[in-house]
C-alpha positions as CSV (number, residue, x, y, z in Angstrom):
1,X,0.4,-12.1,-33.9
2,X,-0.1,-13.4,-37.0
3,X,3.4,-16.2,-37.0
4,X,2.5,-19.8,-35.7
5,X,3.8,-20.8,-32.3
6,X,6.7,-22.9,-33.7
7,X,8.2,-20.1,-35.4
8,X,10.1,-16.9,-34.0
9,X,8.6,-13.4,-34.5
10,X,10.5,-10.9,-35.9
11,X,10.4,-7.4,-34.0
12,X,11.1,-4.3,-35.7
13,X,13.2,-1.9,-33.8
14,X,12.4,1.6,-35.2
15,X,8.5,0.8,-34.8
16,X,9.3,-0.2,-30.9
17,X,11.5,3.6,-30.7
18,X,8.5,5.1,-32.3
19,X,6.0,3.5,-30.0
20,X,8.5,4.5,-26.4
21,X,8.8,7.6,-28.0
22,X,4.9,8.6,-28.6
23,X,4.2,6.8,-25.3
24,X,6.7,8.9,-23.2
25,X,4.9,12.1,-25.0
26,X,1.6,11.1,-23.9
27,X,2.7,10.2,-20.2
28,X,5.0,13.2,-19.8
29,X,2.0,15.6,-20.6
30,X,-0.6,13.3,-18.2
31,X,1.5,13.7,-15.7
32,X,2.1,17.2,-16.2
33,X,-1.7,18.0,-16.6
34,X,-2.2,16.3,-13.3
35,X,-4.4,13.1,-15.2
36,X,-2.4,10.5,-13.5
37,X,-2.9,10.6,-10.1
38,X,-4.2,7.0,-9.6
39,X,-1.4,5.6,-11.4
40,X,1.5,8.3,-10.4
41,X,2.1,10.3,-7.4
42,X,2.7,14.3,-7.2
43,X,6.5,13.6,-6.9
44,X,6.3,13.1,-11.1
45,X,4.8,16.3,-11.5
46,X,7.1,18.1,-9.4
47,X,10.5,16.8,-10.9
48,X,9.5,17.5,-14.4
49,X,8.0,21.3,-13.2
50,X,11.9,21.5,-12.3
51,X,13.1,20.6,-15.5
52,X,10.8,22.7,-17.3
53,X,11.4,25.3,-15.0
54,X,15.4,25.2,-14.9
55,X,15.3,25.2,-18.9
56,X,18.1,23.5,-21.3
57,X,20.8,25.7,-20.3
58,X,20.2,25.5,-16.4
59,X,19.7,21.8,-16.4
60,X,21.0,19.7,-13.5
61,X,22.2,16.3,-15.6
62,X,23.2,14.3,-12.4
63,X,19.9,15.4,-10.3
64,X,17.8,14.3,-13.6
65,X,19.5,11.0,-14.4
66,X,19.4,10.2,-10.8
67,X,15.8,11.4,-10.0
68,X,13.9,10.5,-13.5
69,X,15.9,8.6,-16.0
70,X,17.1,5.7,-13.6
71,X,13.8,5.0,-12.0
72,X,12.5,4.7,-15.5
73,X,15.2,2.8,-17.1
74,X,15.3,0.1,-13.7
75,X,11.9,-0.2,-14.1
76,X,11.8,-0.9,-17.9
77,X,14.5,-3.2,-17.7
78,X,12.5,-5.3,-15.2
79,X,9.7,-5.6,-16.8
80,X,12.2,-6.5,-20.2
81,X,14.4,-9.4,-18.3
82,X,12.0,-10.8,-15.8
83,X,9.7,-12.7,-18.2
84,X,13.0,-12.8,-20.7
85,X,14.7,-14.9,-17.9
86,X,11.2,-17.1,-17.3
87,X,10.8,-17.7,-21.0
88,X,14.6,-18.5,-21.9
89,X,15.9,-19.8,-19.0
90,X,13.3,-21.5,-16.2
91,X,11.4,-23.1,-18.8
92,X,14.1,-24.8,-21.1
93,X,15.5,-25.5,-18.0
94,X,12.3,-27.8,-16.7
95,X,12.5,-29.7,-19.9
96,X,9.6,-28.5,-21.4
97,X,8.9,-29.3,-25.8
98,X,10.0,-26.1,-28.0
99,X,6.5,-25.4,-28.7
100,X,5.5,-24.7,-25.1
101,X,9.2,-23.1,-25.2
102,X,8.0,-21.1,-27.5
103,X,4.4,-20.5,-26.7
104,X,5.7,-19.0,-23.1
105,X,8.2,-16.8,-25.0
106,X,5.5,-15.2,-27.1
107,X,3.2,-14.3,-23.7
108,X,5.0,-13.7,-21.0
109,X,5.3,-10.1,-21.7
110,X,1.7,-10.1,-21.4
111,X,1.1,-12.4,-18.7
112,X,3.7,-10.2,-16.5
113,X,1.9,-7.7,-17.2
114,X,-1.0,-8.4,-15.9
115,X,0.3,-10.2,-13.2
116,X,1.3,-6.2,-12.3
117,X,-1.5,-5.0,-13.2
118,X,-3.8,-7.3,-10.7
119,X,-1.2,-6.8,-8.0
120,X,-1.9,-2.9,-8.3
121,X,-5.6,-3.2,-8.8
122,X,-4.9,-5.1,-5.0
123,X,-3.0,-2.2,-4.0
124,X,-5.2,0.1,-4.5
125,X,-8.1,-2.0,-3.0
126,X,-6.1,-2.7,0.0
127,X,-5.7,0.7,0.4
128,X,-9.3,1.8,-0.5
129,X,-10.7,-0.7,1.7
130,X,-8.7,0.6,4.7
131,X,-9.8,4.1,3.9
132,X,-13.3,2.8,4.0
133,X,-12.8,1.3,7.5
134,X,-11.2,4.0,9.1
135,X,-13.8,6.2,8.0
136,X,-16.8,4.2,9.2
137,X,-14.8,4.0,12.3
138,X,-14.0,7.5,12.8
139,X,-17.7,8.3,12.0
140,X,-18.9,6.2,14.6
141,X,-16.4,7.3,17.6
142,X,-15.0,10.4,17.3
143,X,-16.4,14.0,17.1
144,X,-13.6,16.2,16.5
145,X,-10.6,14.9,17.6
146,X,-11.8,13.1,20.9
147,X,-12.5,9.5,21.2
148,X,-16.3,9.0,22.6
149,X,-18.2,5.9,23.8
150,X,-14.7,4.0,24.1
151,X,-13.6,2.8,27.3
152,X,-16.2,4.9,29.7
153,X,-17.9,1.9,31.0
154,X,-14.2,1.0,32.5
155,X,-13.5,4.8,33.7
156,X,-17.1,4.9,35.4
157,X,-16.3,1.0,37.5
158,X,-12.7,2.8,38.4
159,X,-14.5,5.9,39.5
160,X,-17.2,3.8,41.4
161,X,-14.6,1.7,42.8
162,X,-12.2,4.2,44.5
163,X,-15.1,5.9,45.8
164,X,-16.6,2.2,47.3
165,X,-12.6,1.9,48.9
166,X,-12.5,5.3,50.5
167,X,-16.2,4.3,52.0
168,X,-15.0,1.7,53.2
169,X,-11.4,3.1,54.9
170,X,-13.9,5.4,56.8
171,X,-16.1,2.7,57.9
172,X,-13.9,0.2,58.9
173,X,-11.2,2.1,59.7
174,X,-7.2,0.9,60.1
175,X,-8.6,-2.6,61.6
176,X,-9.2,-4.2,58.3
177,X,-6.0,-5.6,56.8
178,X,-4.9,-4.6,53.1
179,X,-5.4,-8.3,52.0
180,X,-9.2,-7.7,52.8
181,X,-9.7,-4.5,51.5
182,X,-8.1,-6.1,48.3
183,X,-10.4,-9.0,47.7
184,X,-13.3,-6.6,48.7
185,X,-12.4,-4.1,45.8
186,X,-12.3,-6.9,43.5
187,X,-15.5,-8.4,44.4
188,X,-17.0,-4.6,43.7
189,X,-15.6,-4.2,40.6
190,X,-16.4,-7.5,39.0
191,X,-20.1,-6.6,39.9
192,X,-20.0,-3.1,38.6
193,X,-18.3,-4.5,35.2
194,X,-20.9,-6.9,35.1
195,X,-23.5,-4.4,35.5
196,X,-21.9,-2.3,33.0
197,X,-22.4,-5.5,30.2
């Protein structure tokens, strides 16, 4: 950008078509070559095998402007007025000089953009980072699809328990009352879940 801060740059319109135009040829054939797959997801692919597929004469005009041109054009337009609306009307609005005005006219095309682009680079580490995890975990405790060495310590106290109470029903027989027999089990089990530690 070769214009000073305090002046206005002057965009040219047919070089901006040109530009949309070369880069929708370049993403349409990504997607279609299956080269996009960290940024897009198969659904791309699959709408514009339709198109291609269902030819000029076939083609479904509400299905396409509902399913592909709308989802573009929303998207466009809010990365168009969302830094338009921060540069002409939140800033002027805090009372700020023309040349920081003018300043956060010039970048905040750029600085919205990056501001997406960080908050998918934390997307996708989010998501990578849970992979990882569930994969270490599933590694570590399960062999096929059953959970191991989770939870048998408690199964084996529970096993070692009711086999303690019904030793002890035969030994002592309908004399003992149930409030005994309860603080007895208790007393067993927090000794066999200490052992188990």
């Amino acid at each position: 950008m070769r214009v000073p801060v305090d002046e206005s740059p002057v965009f040219l319109l047919y070089q901006d078509w040109a530009l949309g135009l070369i880069f929708l040829k370049i993403w349409t054939r990504l997607v279609m070559l299956d080269h996009m797959m960290p940024l897009m997801d198969e659904s791309w692919r699959v709408k514009f095998e339709r198109v291609r597929d269902d030819g000029f004469s076939r083609l479904q005009g509400l299905w396409v402007l509902r399913e592909i041109v709308l989802p573009i054009i929303m998207k466009l337009l809010t990365a168009l007025c969302v830094p338009y609306v921060l540069a002409r009307g939140v800033f002027p609005a805090l009372g700020y000089p023309l040349v920081v005005n003018s300043a956060v006219y010039r970048f905040a095309w750029s600085g919205c953009l990056s501001f997406s682009f960080v908050c998918f680079c934390a997307k996708r580490f989010h998501v990578w980072f849970t992979n990882l995890h569930n994969s270490i975990r599933d590694d570590r405790y399960l062999i096929g699809r059953r959970l191991h060495n989770f939870g048998e310590h408690v199964e084996k106290a529970n096993e070692a328990a009711t086999s303690t109470g019904v030793q002890d029903a035969i030994l002592l027989g309908p004399n003992i009352n149930q409030q005994d027999r309860d603080a007895d089990v208790g007393l067993r089990l927090r000794h066999i879940n200490q052992q188990a530690v």
